[in-house]
C-alpha positions, 0 to 999 in steps of 0.5 A, a space after each residue: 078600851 082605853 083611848 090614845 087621848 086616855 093613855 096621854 092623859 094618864 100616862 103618869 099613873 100608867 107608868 108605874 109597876 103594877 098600875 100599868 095599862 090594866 089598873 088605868 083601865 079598871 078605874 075608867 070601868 069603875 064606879 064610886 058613890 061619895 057620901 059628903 062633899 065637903 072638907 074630906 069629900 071634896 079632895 076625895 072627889 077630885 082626886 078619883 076624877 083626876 085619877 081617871 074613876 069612870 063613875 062618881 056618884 056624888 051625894 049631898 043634901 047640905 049647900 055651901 056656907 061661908 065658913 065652908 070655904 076655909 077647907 072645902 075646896 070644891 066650892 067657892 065664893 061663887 057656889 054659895 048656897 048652892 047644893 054642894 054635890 052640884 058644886 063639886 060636880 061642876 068643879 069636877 066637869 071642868 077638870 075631866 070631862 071622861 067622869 061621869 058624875 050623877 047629883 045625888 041632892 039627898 041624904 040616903 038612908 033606907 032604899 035609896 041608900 042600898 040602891 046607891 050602895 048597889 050602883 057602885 062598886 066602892 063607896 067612900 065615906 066622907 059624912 060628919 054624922 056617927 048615924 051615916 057611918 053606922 047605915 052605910 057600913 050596914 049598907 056596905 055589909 048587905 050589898 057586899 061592897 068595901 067602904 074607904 072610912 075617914 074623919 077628921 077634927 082639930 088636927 088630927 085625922 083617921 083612915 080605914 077600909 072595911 070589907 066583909 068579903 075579906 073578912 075584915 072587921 066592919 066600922 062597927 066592930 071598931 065602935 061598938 057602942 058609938 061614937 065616944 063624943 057625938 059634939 066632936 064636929 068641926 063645928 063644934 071644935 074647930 078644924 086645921 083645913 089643911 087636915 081633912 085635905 090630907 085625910 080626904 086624899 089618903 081615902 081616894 088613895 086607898 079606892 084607887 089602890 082598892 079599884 085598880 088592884 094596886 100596892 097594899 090598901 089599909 084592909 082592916 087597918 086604921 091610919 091615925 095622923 096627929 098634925 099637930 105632931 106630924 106623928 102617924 101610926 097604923 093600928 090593926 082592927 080587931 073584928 068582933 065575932 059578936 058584932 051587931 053588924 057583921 057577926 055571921 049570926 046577924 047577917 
């Protein structure tokens, strides 16, 4: 049951219609694995701790450079080579001692990665790697959990969320044949920091509305945001009858 000390602390989220007692209370029983921690990871972290997400399962085997910093706001000077999911943790233990928060310090692929995608019940993708997506939204598939999906690159930014059991298209049927341009990396071409903080917290808005059962989440739907432009449009994901992932003949 929620705590008097809880209800003050989340007492703005409580408020409002729909949310109420109930939705704050599904968040504290909740359970989020977030695969990456860094420029969209990290804002992802924070702001489901701060929400009030009982569970955080943080995953991360990259440790924290210099030109992290620029986005990356988990981390700071002082974290420097340090693992990135034990960074965010402690940044994340110092804002809410009511989250707990289990260091994953690998990159998940095969069991382990299932096992993770079983724990939780959301997991939130915040990779830079097309593979990643591609094995968690299989993962996500097999053990019947939603995945919250965001990129971010330049200045322009997206967000989706899949969930077989809604019969929503997966992340593959949106690319069936890979990503367009597997050099498009931060690394590679550069990135505005305040993007991937706006994306980062549209994918925890769209787990707390998932997770609490409150306001309308981007089910098989993609945001598209051009900052550059400050221009954003909603696109409807079709789902592919023949996908390799999905498809009722594969599963």
């Amino acid at each position: 049951m929620i705590s008097d000390q809880q209800l003050l602390r989340y007492s703005r989220q409580v408020m409002l219609p729909g949310f109420d007692v109930a939705g704050q209370q599904r968040l504290l029983d909740s359970c989020v694995l977030i695969v990456g921690l860094g420029g969209l990871g990290s804002p992802a972290a924070l702001y489901l701790a701060a929400a009030g997400v009982g569970r955080l399962l943080l995953a991360d085997d990259d440790v924290v450079e210099l030109s992290n910093l620029q986005r990356q706001l988990a981390h700071t000077e002082a974290d420097l080579g340090s693992n990135k999911a034990d960074s965010a943790a402690a940044t994340i233990a110092a804002m809410n001692s009511d989250t707990q928060v289990t260091v994953i310090r690998q990159r998940l692929a095969g069991d382990s990665l299932s096992e993770q995608v079983a724990a939780a019940d959301l997991v939130l993708d915040a990779s830079d790697s097309f593979a990643t997506r591609l094995a968690l939204n299989a993962a996500c598939i097999a053990q019947g959990r939603p995945l919250v999906s965001g990129a971010a690159v330049r200045s322009e930014g997206q967000v989706a969320v899949f969930d077989s059991r809604r019969g929503t298209a997966c992340y593959r049927c949106v690319y069936p044949q890979g990503e367009q341009d597997e050099d498009l990396s931060c690394s590679e071409s550069g990135v505005l920091a305040p993007i991937v903080g706006i994306i980062g917290s549209m994918e925890a808005l769209e787990a707390v509305k998932l997770l609490a059962g409150f306001g309308e989440p981007l089910l098989g739907r993609m945001l598209l945001l051009d900052g550059w432009s400050m221009q954003s449009r909603v696109i409807t994901l079709q789902k592919n009858p023949d996908c390799q992932a999905c498809s009722s003949d594969r599963r």
